[in-house]
C-alpha positions in Angstrom: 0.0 0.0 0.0 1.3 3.4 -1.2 0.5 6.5 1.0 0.2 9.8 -0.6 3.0 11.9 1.2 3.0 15.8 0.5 6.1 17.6 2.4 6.9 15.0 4.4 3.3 14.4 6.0 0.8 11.2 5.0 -1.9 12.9 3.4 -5.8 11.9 4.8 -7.5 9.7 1.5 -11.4 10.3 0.8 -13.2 8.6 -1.5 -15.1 10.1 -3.7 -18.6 9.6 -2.2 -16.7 11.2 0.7 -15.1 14.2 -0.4 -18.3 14.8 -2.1 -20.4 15.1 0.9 -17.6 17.0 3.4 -16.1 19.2 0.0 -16.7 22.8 1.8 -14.9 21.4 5.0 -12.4 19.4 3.2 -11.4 22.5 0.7 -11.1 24.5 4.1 -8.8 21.9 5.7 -6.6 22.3 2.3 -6.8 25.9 2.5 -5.2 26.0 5.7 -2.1 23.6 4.8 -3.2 20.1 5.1 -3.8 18.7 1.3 -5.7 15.5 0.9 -6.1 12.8 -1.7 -9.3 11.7 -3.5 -9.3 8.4 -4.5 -11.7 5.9 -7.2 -12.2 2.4 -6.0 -9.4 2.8 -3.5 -7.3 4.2 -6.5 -5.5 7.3 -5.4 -6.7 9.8 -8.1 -6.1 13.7 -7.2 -4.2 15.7 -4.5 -6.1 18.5 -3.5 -3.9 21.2 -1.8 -4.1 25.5 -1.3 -3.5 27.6 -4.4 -0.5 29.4 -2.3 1.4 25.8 -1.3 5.0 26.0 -2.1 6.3 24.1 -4.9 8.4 20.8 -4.1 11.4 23.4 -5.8 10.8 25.8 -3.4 10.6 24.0 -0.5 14.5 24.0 1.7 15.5 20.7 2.7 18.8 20.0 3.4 20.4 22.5 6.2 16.8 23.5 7.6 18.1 23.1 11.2 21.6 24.0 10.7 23.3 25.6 13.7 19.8 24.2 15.9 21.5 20.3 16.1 24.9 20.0 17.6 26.4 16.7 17.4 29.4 15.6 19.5 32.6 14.6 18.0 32.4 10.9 19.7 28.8 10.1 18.6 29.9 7.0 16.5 31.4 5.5 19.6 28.1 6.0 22.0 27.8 2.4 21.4 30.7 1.6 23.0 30.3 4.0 26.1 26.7 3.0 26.7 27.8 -0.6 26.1 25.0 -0.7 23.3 25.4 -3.7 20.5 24.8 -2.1 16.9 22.7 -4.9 14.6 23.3 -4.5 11.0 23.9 -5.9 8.2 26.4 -4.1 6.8 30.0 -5.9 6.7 32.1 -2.4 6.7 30.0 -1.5 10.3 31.9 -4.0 11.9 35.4 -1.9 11.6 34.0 0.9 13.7 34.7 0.5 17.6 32.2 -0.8 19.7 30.0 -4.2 19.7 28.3 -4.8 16.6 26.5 -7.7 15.8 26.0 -8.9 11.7 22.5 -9.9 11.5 
């Protein structure tokens, strides 16, 4: 099952019939940022969302928190201060320090 996702956010699906019946309430809810998908037979068909929404171009993704997140120089090694075993499955893991566990 595929969700519609808009920015990040699983959109609400409506059927038809439904959107339909709640439209003036449902065109509101888009209006004020929170787009929703009307489907056929279960069949995602549109994405409703406000005239003003940002473009998918416009929208700043990488760097959005920078300078908000600090992250110590030793946070690849928490594992092996918190005695914490690392499951992956990814060989090249195993050289870092610290309990790790191929699964």
């Amino acid at each position: 099952i595929r969700f519609p996702i808009h920015q990040g956010v699983i959109m609400q699906t409506y059927n038809i019939h439904d959107a339909k019946s709640q439209l003036s309430r449902l065109v509101e809810q888009a209006a004020n940022g929170e787009p929703f998908v009307i489907a056929k037979a279960g069949k995602p068909m549109v994405k409703v969302i406000a005239l003003n929404a940002p473009e998918l171009s416009q929208i700043k993704r990488f760097g959005f928190m920078a300078g908000q997140i600090h992250v110590p120089e030793d946070f690849d090694r928490m594992g092996e201060v918190e005695g914490i075993t690392l499951l992956t499955a990814d060989a090249h893991v195993a050289e870092y320090p610290g309990s790790v566990q191929l699964v």
